[in-house]
C-alpha positions in Angstrom: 9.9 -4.1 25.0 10.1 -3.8 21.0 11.5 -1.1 19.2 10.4 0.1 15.8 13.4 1.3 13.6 14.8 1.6 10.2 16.8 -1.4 9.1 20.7 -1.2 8.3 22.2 -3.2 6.0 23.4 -5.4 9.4 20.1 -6.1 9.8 19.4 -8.3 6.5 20.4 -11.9 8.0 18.2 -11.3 11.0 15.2 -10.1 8.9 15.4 -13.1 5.9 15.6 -15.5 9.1 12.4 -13.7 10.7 11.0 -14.3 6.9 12.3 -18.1 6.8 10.3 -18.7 10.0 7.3 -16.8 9.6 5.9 -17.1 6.2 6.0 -19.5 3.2 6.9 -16.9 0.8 10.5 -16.9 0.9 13.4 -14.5 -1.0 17.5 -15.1 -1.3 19.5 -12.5 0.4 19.9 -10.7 -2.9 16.4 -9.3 -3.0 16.7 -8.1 0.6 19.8 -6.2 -0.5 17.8 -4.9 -3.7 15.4 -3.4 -1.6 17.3 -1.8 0.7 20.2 -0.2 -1.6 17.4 1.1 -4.1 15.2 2.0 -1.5 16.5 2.3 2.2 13.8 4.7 4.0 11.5 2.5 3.6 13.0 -0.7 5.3 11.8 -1.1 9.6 12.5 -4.1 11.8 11.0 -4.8 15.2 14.0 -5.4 17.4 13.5 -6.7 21.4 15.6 -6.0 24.2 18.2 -8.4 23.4 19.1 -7.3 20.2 16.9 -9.6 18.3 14.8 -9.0 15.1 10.9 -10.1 15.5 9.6 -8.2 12.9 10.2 -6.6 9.2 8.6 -5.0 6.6 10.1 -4.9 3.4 9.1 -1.9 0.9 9.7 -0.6 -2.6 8.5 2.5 -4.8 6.4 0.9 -7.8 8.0 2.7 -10.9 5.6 1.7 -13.4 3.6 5.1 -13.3 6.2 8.0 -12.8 3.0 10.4 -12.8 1.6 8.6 -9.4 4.0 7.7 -7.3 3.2 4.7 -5.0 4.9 2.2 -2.6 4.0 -1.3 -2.5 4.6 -3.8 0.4 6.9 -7.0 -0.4 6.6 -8.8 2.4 5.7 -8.1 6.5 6.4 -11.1 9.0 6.2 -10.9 13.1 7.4 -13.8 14.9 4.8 -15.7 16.8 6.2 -15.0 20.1 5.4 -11.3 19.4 2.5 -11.3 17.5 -0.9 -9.6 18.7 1.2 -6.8 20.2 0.5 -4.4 17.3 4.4 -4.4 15.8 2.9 -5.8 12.4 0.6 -2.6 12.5 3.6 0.2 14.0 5.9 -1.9 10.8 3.4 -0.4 8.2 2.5 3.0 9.7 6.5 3.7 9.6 6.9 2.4 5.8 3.4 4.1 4.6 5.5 8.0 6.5 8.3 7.0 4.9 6.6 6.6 1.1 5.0 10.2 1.4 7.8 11.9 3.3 10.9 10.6 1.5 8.8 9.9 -2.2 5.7 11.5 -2.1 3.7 8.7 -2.9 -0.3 8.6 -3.5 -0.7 5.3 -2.5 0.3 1.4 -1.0 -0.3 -1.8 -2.3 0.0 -5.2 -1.4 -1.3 -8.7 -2.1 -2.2 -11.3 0.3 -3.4 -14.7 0.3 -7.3 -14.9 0.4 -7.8 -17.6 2.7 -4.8 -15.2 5.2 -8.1 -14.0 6.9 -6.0 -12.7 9.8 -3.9 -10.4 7.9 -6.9 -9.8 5.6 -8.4 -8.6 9.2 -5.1 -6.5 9.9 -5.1 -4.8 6.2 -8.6 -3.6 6.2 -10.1 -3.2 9.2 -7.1 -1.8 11.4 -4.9 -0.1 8.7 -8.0 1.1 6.1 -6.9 -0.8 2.9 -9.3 -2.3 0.6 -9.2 -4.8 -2.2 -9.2 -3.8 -5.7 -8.7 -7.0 -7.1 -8.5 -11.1 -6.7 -5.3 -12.3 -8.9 -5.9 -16.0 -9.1 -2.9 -18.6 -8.8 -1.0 -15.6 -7.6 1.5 -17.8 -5.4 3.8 -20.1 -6.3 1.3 -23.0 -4.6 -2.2 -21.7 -7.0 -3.6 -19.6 -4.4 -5.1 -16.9 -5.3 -4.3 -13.4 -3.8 -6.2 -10.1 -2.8 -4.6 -7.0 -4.6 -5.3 -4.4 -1.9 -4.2 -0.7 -1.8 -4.3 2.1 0.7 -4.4 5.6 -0.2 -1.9 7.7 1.8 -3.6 11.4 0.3 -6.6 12.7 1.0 -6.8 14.4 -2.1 -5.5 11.3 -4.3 -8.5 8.9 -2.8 -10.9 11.5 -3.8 -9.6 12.0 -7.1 -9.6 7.9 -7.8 -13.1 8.5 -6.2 -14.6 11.0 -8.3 -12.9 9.4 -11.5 -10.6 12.3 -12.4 -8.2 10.9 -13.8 -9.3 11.6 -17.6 -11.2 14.8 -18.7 -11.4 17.6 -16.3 -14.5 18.3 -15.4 -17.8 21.0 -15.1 -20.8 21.5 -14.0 -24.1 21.8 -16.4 -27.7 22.0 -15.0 -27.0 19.8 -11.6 -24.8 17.2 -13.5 -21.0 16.8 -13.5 -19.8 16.4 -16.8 -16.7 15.6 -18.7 -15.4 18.0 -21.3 -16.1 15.4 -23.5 -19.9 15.8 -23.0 -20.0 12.7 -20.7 -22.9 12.8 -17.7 -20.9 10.8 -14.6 -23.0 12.0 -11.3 -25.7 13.9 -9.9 -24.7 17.3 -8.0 -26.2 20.2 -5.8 -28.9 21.9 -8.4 -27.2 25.3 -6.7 -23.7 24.4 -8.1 -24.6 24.7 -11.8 -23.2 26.5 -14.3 -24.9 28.1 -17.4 -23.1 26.9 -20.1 -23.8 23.6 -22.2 -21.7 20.9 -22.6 -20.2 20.5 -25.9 -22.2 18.7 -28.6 -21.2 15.3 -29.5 
């Protein structure tokens, strides 16, 4: 039996030695300490029934973009002896509550290694992310890495959706438009409104 649970600061040793053994992207035990005195919430381990840690997922709040609030995965490792038992999935569900409980945050992102067609699998097909962009020579070895994100809100997919972000928008004679006179996408005919966009 695993249990899913937030991590303590006990739990560091156990979780960079999961790390060391699972994946080849490896941190010193100051950057597991970074994480969880800035942010603590969002820190789980998978412990057995002896005590032992057989899973992690280590999480931060992006503060780049104070106005959209977002978390972003640093690293998730199972160990092989417990993999396929859906931990890696229950380690992200808890992080991704924890972001929009304790932070509010819009979305998740994450980068993985493009030829990591297993966790590629896991990201998009069982947990709904989707790649917005290849960095190339991302990892220390050249690979290059999927940029992948996850939108936590409804409402903040659609508004990435229907782009936005920028002018607010109306609708003129079956067309959404821009208050800057811009035509983006085709509407219901029985939506529109009677006045003009402004001239440009």
């Amino acid at each position: 039996m695993v249990c899913i649970r937030p991590a303590t600061v006990d739990d560091l040793l156990q979780m960079q030695r999961c790390n060391l053994l699972c994946l080849p992207e490896n941190y010193q035990m100051k950057y597991y300490l970074y994480h969880i005195l800035s942010w603590p919430q969002l820190l789980h381990v998978a412990e057995d029934y002896d005590g032992r840690i057989v899973g992690y997922v280590l999480a931060k709040m992006d503060d780049e973009d104070e106005s959209h609030p977002h978390g972003h995965i640093t690293s998730l490792g199972v160990a092989r002896t417990h993999r396929k038992l859906g931990i890696a999935t229950r380690l992200l569900e808890c992080a991704h509550q924890a972001m929009v409980s304790t932070f509010d945050a819009e979305y998740v992102s994450l980068h993985v290694r493009v030829t990591n067609k297993v966790a590629v699998h896991l990201y998009t097909d069982c947990l709904g992310y989707k790649v917005q962009d290849k960095d190339v020579k991302y990892y220390a070895n050249g690979e290059d890495a999927y940029e992948m994100r996850k939108y936590l809100k409804p409402q903040a997919a659609k508004k990435e959706r229907d782009g936005k972000e920028g002018a607010p928008w109306r609708v003129f004679a079956g067309q959404a438009v821009a208050e800057d006179g811009r035509r983006r996408v085709r509407v219901s005919r029985g939506m529109a409104s009677s006045d003009p966009p402004d001239p440009h």
